[in-house]
N, C-alpha and C positions, 0 to 999 in steps of 0.2 A: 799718364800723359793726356794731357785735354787734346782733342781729334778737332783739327780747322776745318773739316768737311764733314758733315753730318749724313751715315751710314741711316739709309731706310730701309725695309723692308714688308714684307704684311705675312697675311697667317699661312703662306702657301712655303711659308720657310721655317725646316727646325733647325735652330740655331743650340749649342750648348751653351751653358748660362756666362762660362767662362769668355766662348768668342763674344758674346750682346757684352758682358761688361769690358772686357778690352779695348773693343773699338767703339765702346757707346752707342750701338746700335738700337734705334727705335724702332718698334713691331706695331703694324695697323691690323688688329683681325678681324680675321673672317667671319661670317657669322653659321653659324649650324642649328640646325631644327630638328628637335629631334620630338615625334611627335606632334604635340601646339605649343611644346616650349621652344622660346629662339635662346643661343647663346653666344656668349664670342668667350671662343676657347683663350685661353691664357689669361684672360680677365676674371669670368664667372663661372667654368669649368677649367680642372684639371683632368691629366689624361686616366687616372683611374676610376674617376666619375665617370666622365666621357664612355669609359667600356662597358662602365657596370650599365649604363643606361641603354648603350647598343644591345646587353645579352638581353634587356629587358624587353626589350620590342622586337617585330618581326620585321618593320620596315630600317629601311636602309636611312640615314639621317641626310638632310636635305641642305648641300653647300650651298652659302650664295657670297658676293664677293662684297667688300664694302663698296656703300656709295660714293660717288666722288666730293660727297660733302664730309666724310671721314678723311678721305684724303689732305682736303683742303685746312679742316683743323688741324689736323698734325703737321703738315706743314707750316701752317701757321704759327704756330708754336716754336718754333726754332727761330733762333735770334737772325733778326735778317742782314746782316752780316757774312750769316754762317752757308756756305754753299750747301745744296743740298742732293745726293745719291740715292736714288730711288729705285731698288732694283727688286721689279714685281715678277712675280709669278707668273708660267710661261701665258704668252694671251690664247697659246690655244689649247689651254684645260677652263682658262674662265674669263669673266667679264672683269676681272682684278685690272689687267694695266690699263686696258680704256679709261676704267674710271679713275684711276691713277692720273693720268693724262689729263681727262679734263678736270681733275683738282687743280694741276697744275697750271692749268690756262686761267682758272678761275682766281690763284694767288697772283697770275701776272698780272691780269685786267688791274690788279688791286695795286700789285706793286711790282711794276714793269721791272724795277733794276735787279730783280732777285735772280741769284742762278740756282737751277735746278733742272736738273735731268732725270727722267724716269726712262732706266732701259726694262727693255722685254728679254728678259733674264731666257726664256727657252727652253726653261727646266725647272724644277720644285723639291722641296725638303731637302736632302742632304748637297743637292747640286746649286742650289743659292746658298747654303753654307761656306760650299766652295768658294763661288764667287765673293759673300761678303768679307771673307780669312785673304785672298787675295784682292779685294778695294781696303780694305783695314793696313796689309801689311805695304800697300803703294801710299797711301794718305801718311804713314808713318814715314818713310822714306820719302816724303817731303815735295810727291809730285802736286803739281797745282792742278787747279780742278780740270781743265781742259784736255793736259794730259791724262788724267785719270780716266776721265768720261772715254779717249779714245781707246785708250790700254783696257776699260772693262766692254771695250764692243767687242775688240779682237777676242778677249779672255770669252765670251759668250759662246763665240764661234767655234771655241774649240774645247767647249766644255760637251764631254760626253757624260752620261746619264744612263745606268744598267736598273731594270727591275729585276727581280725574280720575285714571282708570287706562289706559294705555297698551297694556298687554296682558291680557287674559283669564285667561292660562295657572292661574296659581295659584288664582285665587278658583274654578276648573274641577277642579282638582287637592284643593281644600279644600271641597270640596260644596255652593260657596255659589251657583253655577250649574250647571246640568247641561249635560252637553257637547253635547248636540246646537248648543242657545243658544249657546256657546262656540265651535263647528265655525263656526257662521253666523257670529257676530260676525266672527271671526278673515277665514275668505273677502271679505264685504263691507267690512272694513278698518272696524267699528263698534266708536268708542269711548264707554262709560259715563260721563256724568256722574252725582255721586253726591253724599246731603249724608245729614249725622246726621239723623234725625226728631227731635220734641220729645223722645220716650221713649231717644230718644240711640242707636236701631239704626242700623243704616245701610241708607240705600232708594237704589232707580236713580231718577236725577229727570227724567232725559232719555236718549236711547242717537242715538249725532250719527256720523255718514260721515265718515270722513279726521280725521287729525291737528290738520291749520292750522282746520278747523273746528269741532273740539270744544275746541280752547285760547279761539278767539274767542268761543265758546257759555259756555265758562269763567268765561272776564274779565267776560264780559255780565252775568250772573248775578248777581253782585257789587252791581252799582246796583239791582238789583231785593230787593236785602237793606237795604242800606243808604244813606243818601245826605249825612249830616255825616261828613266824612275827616278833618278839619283836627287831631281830637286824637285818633285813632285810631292803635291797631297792627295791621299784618297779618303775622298768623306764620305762616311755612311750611315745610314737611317735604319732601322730596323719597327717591322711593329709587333710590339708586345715577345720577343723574342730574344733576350739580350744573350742566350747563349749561343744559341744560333748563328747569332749574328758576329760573335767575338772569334767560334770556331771558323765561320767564313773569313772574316779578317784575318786570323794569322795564319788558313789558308792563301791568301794575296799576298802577305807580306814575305811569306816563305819563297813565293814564287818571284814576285817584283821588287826591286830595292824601292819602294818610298821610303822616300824622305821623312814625311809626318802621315799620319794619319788622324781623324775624328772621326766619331761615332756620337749617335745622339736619338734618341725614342723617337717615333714619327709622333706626329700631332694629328689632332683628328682628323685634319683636311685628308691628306693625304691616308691617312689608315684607314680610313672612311673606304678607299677603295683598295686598299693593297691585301686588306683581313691579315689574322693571325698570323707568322711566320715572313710575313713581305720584307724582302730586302731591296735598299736602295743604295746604286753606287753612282760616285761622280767621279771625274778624276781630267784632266787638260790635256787632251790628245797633241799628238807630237804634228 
């Protein structure tokens, strides 16, 4: 089916190959350094490069977000005709929707009649999945762009967003804990649960002892988000982890009636900071 609204996104989203070809969804990425080398993952690395080159270095590899002159050729590119869905990455993990933003200012100067909206999605990898599986299954059901743009602001607000990280190392190595906190966690075997705030950061929501304890603390959380499953999706990202990550799922599913479920490997952006065993969940709170 050819898609009359054209589905954007950038590197801060993992999609499976299945949803991008469905709804024809175009990906702008991000770029990573690792090193003095720069890359943009899904172009000139894939993700088992990506890790062999992480074990290879000590330093932590360096996001940055495209410029809005990326933005602006990609839009550009789509027949202008075609409306256009730009659903970036939350703005407060990175500089991604501003320059998203002013791409789009930069295509209107040029060519005032185009439609094109860039929303601040609020969330990353498995939680823009979400949202692009529900803008894909609305643009199929035939709503017009106006409606859509309104129906993906509500869906934003009620998209929740679960981490659980398994190890420290990275988020220690990338400043976003300071190692003493790191040293302890690691000793008393303490893992982070963790969820997007409304403003779409990401906060610690709990810190739980052992493993099998903070997966059960995990799954829990869930019912205290939401409690209609029955036509709901839970998308999930896992890194480097796929058993893990399947055993937590039919953990959830045992528990909650979804409707569908996804799963999909995280991309470097995001594994960059979740390290080995990181799980992520989305799912459209009630």
């Amino acid at each position: 089916m050819m898609m009359n609204i054209q589905i954007l996104t950038d590197g801060g989203a993992d999609l499976t190959s299945s949803l991008k070809e469905q709804y024809e969804v175009k990906m702008i990425p991000l770029h990573i350094q690792i090193g003095n080398e720069q890359y943009r993952p899904g172009v000139d690395l894939d993700l088992p490069d990506f890790f062999k080159k992480m074990e290879e270095t000590d330093e932590l590899p360096k996001t940055s977000a495209p410029g809005p002159q990326a933005f602006y050729e990609a839009y550009k590119r789509i027949p202008a005709d075609k409306p256009i869905l730009m659903l970036s990455l939350s703005k407060g993990l990175s500089a991604t929707y501003q320059n998203a933003v002013i791409g789009k200012q930069m295509l209107l100067e040029e060519e005032p009649n185009r439609q094109i909206e860039v929303l601040n999605t609020k969330t990353a990898t498995s939680g823009i999945a979400l949202l692009v599986k529900e803008a894909g299954e609305k643009i199929t059901e035939g709503l017009t762009f106006s409606e859509l743009v309104t129906h993906m602001k509500e869906k934003i607000e009620k998209t929740t967003t679960l981490f659980i990280l398994k190890n420290l190392e990275n988020l220690v190595k990338g400043g976003r804990i300071d190692r003493v906190k790191g040293a302890i966690a690691k000793t008393l075997n303490i893992k982070l649960l963790m969820n997007a705030s409304k403003e779409g950061t990401i906060e610690v929501s709990e810190k739980v002892r052992g493993d099998k304890k903070s997966i059960r603390r995990f799954i829990e959380q869930i019912g205290e988000y939401a409690r209609h499953f029955e036509n709901k999706t839970i998308s999930m990202s896992h890194c480097r982890a796929p058993e893990r990550a399947q055993s937590i799922l039919t953990k959830i599913k045992e528990k909650y009636p979804f409707n569908d479920s996804m799963m999909v490997e995280m991309g470097p952006l995001i594994a960059t900071y979740a390290a080995e065993g990181g799980i992520v969940i989305a799912f459209f709170k009630d």
